[in-house]
C-alpha positions as CSV (number, residue, x, y, z in Angstrom):
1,X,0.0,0.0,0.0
2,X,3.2,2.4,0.4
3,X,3.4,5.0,-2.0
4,X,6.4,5.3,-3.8
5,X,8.7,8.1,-2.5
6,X,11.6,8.4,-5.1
7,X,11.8,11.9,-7.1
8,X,9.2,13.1,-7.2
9,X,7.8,12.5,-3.9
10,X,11.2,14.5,-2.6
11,X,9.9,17.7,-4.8
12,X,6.3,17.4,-3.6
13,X,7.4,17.5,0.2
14,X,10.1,20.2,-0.4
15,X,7.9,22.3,-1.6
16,X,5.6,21.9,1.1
17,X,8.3,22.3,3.6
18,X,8.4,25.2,2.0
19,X,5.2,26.8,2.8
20,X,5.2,25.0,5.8
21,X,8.9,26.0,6.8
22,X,10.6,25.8,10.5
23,X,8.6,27.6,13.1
24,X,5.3,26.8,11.9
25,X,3.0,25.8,14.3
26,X,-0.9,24.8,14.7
27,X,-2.1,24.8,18.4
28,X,-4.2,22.0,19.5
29,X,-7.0,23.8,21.0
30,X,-7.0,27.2,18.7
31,X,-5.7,26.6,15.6
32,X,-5.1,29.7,13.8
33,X,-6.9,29.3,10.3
34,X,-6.7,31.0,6.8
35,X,-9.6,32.8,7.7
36,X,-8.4,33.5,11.6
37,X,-5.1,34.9,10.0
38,X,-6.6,36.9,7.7
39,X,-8.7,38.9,10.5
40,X,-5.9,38.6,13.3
41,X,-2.9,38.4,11.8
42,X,-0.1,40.1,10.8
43,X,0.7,41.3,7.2
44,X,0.4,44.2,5.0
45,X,-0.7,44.7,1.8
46,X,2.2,45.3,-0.7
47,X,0.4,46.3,-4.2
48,X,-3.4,45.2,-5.5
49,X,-4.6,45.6,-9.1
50,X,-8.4,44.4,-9.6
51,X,-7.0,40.7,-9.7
52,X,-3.7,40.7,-7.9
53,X,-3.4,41.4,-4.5
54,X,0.2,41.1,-3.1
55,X,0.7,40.3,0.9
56,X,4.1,40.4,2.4
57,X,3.6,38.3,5.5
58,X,5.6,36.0,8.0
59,X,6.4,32.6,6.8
60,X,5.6,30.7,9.5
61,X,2.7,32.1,10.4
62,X,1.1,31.8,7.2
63,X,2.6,28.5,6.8
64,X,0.8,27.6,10.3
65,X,-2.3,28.9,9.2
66,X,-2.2,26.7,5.5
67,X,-1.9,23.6,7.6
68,X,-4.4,24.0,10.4
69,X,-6.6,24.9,7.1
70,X,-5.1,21.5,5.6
71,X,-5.6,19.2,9.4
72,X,-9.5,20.5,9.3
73,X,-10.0,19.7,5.6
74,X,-8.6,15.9,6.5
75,X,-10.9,15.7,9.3
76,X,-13.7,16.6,6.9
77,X,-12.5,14.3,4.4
78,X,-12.1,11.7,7.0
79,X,-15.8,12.0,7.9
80,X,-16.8,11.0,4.5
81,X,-14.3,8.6,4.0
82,X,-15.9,6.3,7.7
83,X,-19.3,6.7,6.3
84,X,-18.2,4.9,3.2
85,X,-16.4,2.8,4.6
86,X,-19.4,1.3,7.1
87,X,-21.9,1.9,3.9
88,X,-20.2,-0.5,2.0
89,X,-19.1,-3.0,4.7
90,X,-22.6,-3.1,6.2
91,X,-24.3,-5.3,2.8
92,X,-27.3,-3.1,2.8
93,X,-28.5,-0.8,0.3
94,X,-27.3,2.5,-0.1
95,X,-28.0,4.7,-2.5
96,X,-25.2,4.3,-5.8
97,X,-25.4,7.9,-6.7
98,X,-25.0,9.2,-3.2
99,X,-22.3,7.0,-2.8
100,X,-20.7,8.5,-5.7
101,X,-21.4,12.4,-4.7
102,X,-19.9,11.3,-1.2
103,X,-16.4,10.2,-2.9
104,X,-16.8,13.5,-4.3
105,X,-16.7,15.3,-1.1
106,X,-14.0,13.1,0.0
107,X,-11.9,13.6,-2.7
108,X,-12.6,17.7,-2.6
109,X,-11.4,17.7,1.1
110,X,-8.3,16.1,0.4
111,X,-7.0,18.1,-2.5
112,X,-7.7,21.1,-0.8
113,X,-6.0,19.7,2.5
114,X,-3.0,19.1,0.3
115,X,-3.5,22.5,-2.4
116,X,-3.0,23.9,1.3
117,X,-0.1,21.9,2.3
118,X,1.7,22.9,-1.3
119,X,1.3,26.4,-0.6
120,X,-0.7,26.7,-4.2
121,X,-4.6,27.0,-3.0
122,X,-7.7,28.5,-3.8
123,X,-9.9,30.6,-1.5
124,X,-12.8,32.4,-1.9
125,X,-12.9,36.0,-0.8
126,X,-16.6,37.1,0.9
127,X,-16.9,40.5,0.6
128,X,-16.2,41.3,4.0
129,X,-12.8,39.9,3.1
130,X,-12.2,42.1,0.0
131,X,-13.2,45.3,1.9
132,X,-10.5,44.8,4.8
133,X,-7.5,44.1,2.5
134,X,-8.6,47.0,-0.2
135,X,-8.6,49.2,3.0
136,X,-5.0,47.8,3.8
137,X,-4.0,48.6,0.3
138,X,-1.7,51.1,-0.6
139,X,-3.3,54.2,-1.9
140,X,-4.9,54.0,-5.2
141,X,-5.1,50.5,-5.2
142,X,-8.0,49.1,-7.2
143,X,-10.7,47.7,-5.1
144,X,-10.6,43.8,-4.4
145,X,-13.9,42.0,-5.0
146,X,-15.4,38.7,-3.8
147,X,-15.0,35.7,-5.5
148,X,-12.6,32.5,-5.8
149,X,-9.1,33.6,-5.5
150,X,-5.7,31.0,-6.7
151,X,-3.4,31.7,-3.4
152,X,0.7,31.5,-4.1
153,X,3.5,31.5,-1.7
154,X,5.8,33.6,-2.8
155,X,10.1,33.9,-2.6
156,X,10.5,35.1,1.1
157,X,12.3,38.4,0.8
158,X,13.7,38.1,4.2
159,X,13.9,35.7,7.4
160,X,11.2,37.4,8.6
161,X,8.8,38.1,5.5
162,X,7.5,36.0,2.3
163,X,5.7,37.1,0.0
164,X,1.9,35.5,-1.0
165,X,0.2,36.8,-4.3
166,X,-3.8,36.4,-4.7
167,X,-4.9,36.3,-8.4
168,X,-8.9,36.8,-9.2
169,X,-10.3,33.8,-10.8
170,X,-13.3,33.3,-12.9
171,X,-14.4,29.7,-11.5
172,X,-16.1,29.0,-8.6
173,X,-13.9,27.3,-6.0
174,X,-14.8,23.7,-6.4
175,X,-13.8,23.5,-10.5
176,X,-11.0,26.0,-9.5
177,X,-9.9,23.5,-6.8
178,X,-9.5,20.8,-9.4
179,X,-7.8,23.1,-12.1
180,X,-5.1,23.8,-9.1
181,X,-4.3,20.8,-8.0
182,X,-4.2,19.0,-11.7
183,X,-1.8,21.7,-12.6
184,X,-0.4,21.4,-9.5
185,X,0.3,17.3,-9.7
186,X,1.4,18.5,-13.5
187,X,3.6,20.8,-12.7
188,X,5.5,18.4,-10.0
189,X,5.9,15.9,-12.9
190,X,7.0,18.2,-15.2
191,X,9.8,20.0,-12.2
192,X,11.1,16.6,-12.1
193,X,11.6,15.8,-15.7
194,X,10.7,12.2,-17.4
195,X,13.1,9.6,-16.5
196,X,14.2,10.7,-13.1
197,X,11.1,9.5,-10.9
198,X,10.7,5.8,-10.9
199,X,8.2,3.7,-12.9
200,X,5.6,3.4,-10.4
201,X,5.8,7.1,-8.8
202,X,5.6,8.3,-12.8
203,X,2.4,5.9,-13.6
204,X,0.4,7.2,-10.4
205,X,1.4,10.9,-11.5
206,X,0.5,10.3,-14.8
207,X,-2.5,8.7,-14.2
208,X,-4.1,11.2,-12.6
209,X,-3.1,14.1,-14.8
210,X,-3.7,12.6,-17.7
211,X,-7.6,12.2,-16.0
212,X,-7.6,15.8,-16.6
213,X,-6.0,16.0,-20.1
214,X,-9.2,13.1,-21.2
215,X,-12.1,14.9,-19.5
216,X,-11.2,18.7,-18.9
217,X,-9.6,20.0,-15.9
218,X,-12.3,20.2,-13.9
219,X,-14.5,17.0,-14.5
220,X,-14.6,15.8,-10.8
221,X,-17.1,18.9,-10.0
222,X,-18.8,18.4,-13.4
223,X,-19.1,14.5,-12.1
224,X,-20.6,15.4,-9.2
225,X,-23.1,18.2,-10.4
226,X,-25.0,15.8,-13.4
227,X,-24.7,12.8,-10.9
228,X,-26.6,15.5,-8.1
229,X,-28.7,17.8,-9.9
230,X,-29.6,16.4,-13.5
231,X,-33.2,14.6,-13.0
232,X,-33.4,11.0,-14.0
233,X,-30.0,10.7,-14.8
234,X,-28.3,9.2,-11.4
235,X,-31.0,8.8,-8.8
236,X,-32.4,5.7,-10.3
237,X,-33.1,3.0,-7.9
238,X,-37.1,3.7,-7.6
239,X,-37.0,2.6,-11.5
240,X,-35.0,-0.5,-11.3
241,X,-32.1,0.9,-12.7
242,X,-28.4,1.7,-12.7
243,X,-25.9,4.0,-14.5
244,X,-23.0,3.1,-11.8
245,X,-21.4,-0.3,-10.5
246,X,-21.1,-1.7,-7.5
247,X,-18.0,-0.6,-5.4
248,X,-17.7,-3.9,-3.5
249,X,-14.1,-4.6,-4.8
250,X,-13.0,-1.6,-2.3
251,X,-13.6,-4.2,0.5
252,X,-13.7,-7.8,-1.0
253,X,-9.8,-6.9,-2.6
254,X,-6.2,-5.3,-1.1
255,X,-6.1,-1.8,-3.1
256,X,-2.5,-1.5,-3.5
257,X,-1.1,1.4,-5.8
258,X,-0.5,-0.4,-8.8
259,X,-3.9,-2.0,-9.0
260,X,-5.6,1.4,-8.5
261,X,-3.2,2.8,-11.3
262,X,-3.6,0.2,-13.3
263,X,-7.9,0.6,-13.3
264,X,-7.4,4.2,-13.9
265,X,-5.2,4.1,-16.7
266,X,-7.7,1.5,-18.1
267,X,-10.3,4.1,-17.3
268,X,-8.4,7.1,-18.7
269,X,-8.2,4.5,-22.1
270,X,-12.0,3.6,-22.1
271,X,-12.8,7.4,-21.6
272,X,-11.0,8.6,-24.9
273,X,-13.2,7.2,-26.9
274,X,-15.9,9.1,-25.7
275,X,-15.0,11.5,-23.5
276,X,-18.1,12.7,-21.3
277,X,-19.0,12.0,-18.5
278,X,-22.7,12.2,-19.5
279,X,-21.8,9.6,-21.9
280,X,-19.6,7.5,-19.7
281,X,-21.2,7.7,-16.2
282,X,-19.7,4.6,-15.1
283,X,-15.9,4.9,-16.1
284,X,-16.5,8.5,-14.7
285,X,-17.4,7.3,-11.6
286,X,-14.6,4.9,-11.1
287,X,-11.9,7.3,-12.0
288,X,-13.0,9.3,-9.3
289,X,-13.0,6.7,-6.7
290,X,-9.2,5.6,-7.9
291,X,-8.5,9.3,-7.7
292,X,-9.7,9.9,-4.6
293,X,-8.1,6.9,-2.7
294,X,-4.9,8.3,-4.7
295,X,-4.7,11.6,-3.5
296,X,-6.1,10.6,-0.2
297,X,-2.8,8.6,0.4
298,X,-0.7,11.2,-0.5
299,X,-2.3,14.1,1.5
300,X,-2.5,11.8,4.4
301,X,1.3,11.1,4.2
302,X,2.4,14.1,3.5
303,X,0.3,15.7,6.4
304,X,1.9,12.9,8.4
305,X,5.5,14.2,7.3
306,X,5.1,18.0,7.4
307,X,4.0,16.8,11.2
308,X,6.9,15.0,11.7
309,X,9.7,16.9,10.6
310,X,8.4,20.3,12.1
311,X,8.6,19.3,15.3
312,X,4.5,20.3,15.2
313,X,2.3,19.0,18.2
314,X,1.1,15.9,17.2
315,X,-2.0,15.7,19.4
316,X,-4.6,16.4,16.6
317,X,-2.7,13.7,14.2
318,X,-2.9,11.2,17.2
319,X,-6.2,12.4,18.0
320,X,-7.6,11.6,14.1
321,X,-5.6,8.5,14.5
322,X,-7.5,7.2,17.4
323,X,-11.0,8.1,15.8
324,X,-9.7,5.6,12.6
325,X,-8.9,3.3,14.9
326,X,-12.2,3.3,16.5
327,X,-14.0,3.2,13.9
328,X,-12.4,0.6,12.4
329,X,-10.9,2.4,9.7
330,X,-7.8,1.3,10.1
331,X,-6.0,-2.3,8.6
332,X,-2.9,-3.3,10.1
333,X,-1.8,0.7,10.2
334,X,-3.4,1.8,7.1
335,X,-6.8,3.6,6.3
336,X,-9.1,1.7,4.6
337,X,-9.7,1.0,1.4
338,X,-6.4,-0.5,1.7
């Protein structure tokens, strides 16, 4: 079940170290948050355009507010993750297209937990938000204005000071979310270079960008909206029939990397010769559950190892921990579907 940690592994948790440096730190009881940093922290607001904001800010402050943001997304994420778990281990019927909308949420939670983590995120800006950093703008600064916002750790330009650029974008967050972290996962591959990573670590990579190259860059959200809001197309049941498959193999079989690779690249194959998820509901569906279980393992770890190495209080990973543990999530030390 161990991912494979050879290249490009070493350039994904660099740069999270990265946003996350030395001196980071998330307290147990308080956490201070995105949102908590932006209302009590301490920054100021370098330049703003109407869709660039620049904050100069200190590293490890932000960096402790990204993952606190990151530990609460993986709690939500880990929610969803029990309640499919017992769904499908219980034998009873549950609703196929629910199933399918709550890998969705699962799989949202943990690429923004690890967009976070990589200090490349998006956020959406209330207008409350937009009013108190265009009043902390230099004079004759353009007026910020709600909406979703991509959020970029910058070079610091001190020991004491980073900057973080905000840039306006049109999406809404959850079709954002997935442009980010496919460019994101993209971008790692391409840092690297082909050749360098090994075979399996490029496969997985691959795999999941190439998810985005078959069905746009933002087909887990358009997944989840036909499959939730289009009538008569998911929601089936009452008639007697089905437009997904039964997700029993996630606890009748060991999911180990390559197999979950080696369905998605099938997937990703199926896919191009008609690629729609209107068209394809049920290879849609089960790239999303491979996808999700992917990058659940990765934010997991990598949450695990930004803990570890920062010298961070562990009690909230120990505490998630115990709740997996208790609610039998957990399979010889790793999360189920394993």
């Amino acid at each position: 079940m161990n991912l494979p940690q050879s290249a490009l592994w070493q350039r994904m948790r660099q740069q999270a170290l990265n946003a996350i440096p030395p001196g980071a730190s998330v307290d147990f009881k308080a956490p201070l948050t995105l949102a908590t940093w932006q209302a009590q922290g301490t920054y100021t607001i370098a330049s703003g355009s109407s869709t660039k904001f620049t904050i100069e800010a200190a590293p490890a402050d932000f960096g402790g507010a990204l993952l606190s943001d990151a530990a609460y997304h993986l709690d939500h994420a880990l929610e969803h993750q029990t309640s499919l778990m017992k769904t499908l281990a219980s034998g009873q019927w549950n609703s196929p297209a629910w199933q399918i909308v709550t890998f969705y949420y699962w799989a949202y939670f943990v690429a923004m937990a690890l967009s976070r983590m990589l200090g490349h995120t998006v956020w959406f800006v209330t207008p409350e938000v937009a009013s108190q950093f265009t009043m902390l703008a230099p004079p004759g600064s353009a007026t910020l204005t709600k909406g979703t916002y991509e959020i970029t750790c910058g070079a610091p330009l001190s020991a004491g000071t980073r900057q973080i650029f905000l840039v306006k974008r049109s999406r809404r967050v959850h079709e954002q979310l997935w442009t980010t972290i496919f460019n994101l996962i993209g971008g790692l591959y391409r840092d690297v270079g082909v050749g360098v990573a090994s075979q399996q670590e490029e496969r997985l990579f691959l795999a999941i960008t190439n998810s985005a190259h078959v069905l746009g860059d933002d087909w887990p959200s358009a997944l989840r909206n036909v499959v939730n809001y289009r009538p008569g197309f998911a929601y089936t049941a009452p008639r007697f029939c089905n437009n997904f498959d039964s997700l029993a193999h996630l606890t009748s079989q060991a999911q180990t990397i390559d197999r979950i690779v080696d369905r998605l690249e099938n997937s990703n194959l199926k896919m191009r010769a008609e690629p729609s998820v209107l068209a394809q509901p049920k290879v849609a569906a089960r790239m999303l559950v491979d996808i999700t279980i992917l990058l659940s393992r990765i934010a997991h770890a990598l949450h695990d190892e930004i803990v570890d190495r920062s010298g961070i209080d562990r009690r909230w990973l120990v505490s998630k921990r115990r709740f997996a543990q208790q609610q039998g999530l957990l399979s010889s030390g790793a999360l189920w579907p394993c």
